[in-house]
N, C-alpha and C positions, 0 to 999 in steps of 0.2 A: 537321450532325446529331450527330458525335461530341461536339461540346459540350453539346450539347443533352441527349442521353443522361448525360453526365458529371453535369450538375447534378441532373436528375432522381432520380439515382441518390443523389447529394448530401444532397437533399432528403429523399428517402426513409429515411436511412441514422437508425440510434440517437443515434449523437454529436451530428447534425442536431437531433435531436427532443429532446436532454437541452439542448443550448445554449436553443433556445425556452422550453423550461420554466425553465431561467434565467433568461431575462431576462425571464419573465412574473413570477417572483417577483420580483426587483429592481423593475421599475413596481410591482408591488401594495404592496410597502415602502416606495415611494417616496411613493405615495399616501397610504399610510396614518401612514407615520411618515418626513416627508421629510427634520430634522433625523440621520436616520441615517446621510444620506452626506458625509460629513465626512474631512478631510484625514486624522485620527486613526484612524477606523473603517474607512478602504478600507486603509490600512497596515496593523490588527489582522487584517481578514481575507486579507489576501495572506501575512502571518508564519503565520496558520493552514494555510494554503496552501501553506506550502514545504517543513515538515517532512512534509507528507502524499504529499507527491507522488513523495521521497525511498522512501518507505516503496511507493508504488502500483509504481514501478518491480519493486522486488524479486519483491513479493505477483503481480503480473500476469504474470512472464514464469514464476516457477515455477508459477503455477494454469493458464497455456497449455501448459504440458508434463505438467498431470493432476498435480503436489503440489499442495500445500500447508503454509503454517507458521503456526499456531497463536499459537505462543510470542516472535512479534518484539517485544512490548510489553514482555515480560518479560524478554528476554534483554536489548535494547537501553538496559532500565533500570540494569540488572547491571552494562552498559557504562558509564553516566553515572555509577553508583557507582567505579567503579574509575579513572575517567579525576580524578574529582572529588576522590578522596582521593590522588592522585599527584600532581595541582596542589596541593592542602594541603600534603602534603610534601615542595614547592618544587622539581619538575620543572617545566622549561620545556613547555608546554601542547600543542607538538605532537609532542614526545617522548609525552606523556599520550594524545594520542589516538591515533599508529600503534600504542600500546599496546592501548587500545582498540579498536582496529580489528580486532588480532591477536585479542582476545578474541572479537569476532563473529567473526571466519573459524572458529576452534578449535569455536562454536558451529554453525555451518554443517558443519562437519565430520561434527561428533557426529549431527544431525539425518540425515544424508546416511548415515554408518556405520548406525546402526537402521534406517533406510528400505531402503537397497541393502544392506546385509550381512547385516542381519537377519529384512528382509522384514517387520518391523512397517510397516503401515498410516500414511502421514504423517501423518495430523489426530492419530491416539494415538499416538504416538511426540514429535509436537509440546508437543501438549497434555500429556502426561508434563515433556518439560521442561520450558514456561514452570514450571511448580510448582518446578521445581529454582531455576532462576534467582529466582524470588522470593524461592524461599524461603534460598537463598542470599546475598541481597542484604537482607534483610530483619535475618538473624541480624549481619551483618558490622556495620550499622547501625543496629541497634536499632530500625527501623525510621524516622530520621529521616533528612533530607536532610543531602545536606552540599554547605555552598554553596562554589563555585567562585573563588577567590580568585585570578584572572587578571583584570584590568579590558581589557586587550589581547583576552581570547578573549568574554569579553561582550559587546566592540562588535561583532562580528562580524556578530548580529542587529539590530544599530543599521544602519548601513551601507543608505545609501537610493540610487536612484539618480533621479533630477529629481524627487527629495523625495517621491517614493509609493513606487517602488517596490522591496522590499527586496532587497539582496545575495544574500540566502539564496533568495529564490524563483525568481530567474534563473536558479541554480544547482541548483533545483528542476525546474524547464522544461526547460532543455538537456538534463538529465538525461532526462526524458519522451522529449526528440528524439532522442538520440542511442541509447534504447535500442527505439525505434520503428524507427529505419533499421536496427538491427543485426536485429530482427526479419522485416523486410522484404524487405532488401536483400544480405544473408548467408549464407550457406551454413548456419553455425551459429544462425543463427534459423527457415532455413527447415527444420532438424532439429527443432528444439523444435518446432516444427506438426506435423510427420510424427508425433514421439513420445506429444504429447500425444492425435493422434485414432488413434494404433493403436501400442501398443510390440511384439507378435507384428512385424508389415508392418516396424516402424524395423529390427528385427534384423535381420530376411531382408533391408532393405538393404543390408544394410552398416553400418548405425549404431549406437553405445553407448547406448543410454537411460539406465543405472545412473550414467556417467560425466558425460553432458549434468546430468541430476536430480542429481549432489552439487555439479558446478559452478556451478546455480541456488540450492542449497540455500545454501552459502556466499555466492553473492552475494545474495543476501535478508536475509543475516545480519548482510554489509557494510556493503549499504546503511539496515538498520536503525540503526545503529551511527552512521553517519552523520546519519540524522533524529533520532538519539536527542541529537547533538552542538549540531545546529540546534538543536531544546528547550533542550539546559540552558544554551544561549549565550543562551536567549530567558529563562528563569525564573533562571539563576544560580547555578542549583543541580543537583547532581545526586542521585537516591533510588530506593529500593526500588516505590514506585509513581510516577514520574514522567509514565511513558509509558502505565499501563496503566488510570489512569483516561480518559486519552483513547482507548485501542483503536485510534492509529492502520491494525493490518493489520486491523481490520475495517472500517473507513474504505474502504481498499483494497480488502478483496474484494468491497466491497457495489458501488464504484465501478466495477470490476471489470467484474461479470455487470451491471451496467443499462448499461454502454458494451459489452456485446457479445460479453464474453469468456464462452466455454464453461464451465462448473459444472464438468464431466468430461474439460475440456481438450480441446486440437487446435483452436480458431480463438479469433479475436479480435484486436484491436489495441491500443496503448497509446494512440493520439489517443482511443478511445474509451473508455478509463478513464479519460484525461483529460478528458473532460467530463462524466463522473461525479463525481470529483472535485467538482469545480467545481460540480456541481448541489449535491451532500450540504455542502459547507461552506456556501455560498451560502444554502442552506434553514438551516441551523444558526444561521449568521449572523442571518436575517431573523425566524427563531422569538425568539433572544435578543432582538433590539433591539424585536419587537413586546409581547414578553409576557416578562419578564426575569424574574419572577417565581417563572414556571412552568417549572423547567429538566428537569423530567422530559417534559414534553413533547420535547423534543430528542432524548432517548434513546428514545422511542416513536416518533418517528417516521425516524430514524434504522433502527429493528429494522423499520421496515413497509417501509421502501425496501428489506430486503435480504429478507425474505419474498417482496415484490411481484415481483423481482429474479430470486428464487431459481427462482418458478410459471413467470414467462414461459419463465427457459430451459428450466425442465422440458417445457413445452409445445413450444416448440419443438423439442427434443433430438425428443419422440413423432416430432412432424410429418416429422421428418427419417428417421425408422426408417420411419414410413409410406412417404415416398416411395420407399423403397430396397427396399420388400416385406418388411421387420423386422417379424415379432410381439413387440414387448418382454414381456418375464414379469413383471410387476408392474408399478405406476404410479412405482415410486419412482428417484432417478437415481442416477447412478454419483458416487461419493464419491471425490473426488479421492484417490489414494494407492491407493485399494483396489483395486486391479487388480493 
């Protein structure tokens, strides 16, 4: 019976329901355009796959503790600038990137300082700095790229393992895993849950919510900086919009809330952002090879999956105030930060 329950339960669950819709899109791709699965094409989408997943880490564990950051796109590009002109100027390349790393933490700082010190709002306080970092990065370089003159730090994204699958995406995944048990299995994950559905309740614990929130702030910042390294090992280059026409952390947060995780924080899991993930590139992937044409189709239905995303938990969030005897005061939900 316990098993029996277990799968049930399995089945029922969203990450269940996102992996089905994967793989129903895959057959309909397959059907319709079968030279698309090729040794080449499963490679380009698992490389799409690594740097996001990097990024989903960050994006998930601060939106389960009710922040959010805005500006990973932009900061994390700032990064690829800075690491990219210090390989130019013939530093060895991981001298360049604990460089760069120090610049997301100093980033994570700042965000975490306005948030907790200042008591600005995370989405505007974020959203304030991506504009910094752009526009930072923007003036430094006139706006172009500058390519990365390390051949040693570009094969990095070469690097396969039984010829599909890349370096960087294992390192992607472990990531996933290791910050899924720390959420699970941890004292200091099971604070982030406590924090994110009631920061009044974490105090009277006994808990720091100010301290938890710059600690994720920062590590959101890290790990961007990281995806941000993935990219320019994959393009070669590092620039002012590298990362920001991809919007990897909205990648993340749209993955996010349709695997489960709370809008206004306090539940969720990372396996179920992980199969979010994996739906939104997957769909991305099979729009491109169906209709390659049409690339704003991508971006449209990309913003429908995080609308689609955003309703249910809204719906949800009511149903949960329902069952608890909650009248909520308006339809509208709680904006991560703003509490």
């Amino acid at each position: 019976m316990p098993k029996q329950s277990f799968i049930k339960k399995t089945i029922q669950s969203k990450p269940f329901l996102l992996l089905v819709i994967t793989a129903a899109v895959l057959v309909l791709t397959a059907i319709v355009k079968p030279v698309a699965f090729s040794l080449a094409n499963g490679r380009e989408l698992l490389q799409r796959l690594s740097y996001s997943l990097v990024f989903l880490c960050g994006v998930s564990m601060l939106l389960i503790s009710g922040g959010i950051d805005f500006g990973l796109s932009s900061m994390a590009s700032a990064a690829t600038v800075v690491f990219a002109q210090l390989v130019k100027l013939k530093m060895p390349w991981g001298g360049a990137a604990v460089i760069a790393l120090a610049f997301g933490a100093v980033a994570g700082l700042i965000n975490a300082f306005l948030v907790n010190k200042l008591n600005m709002m995370s989405f505007i306080a974020t959203i304030g700095m991506s504009s910094v970092w752009a526009g930072f990065a923007a003036w430094y370089t006139r706006g172009m790229q500058i390519s990365v003159v390390s051949a040693t730090f570009n094969k990095i994204s070469k690097i396969y393992v039984g010829q599909l699958v890349p370096l960087v995406f294992i390192i992607g995944a472990a990531l996933v895993v290791i910050y899924s048990l720390v959420l699970k299995h941890t004292k200091f994950g099971r604070s982030i849950l406590v924090i994110g559905g009631n920061q009044a309740a974490a105090r009277l614990a006994g808990l720091k919510p100010k301290l938890v929130s710059s600690l994720l702030f920062v590590n959101a910042s890290v790990l961007g900086v990281i995806g941000g390294l993935i990219f320019a090992s994959q393009q070669k280059a590092g620039g002012p919009a590298l990362l920001t026409t991809t919007a990897p952390e909205m990648t993340a947060l749209t993955a996010s809330i349709l695997g489960g995780v709370a809008f206004s924080g306090g539940s969720g899991s990372l396996f179920g952002a992980f199969a979010g993930v994996i739906l939104i590139q997957v769909l991305a992937y099979a729009l491109q090879v169906m209709i390659p044409t049409l690339t704003w189709v991508q971006l449209f239905v990309n913003g429908m999956l995080l609308v689609v995303a955003l309703t249910v938990d809204g719906i949800t969030m009511q149903r949960r105030l329902r069952k608890l005897g909650i009248k909520s005061s308006g339809g509208g939900m709680i904006m991560p930060g703003a509490r």
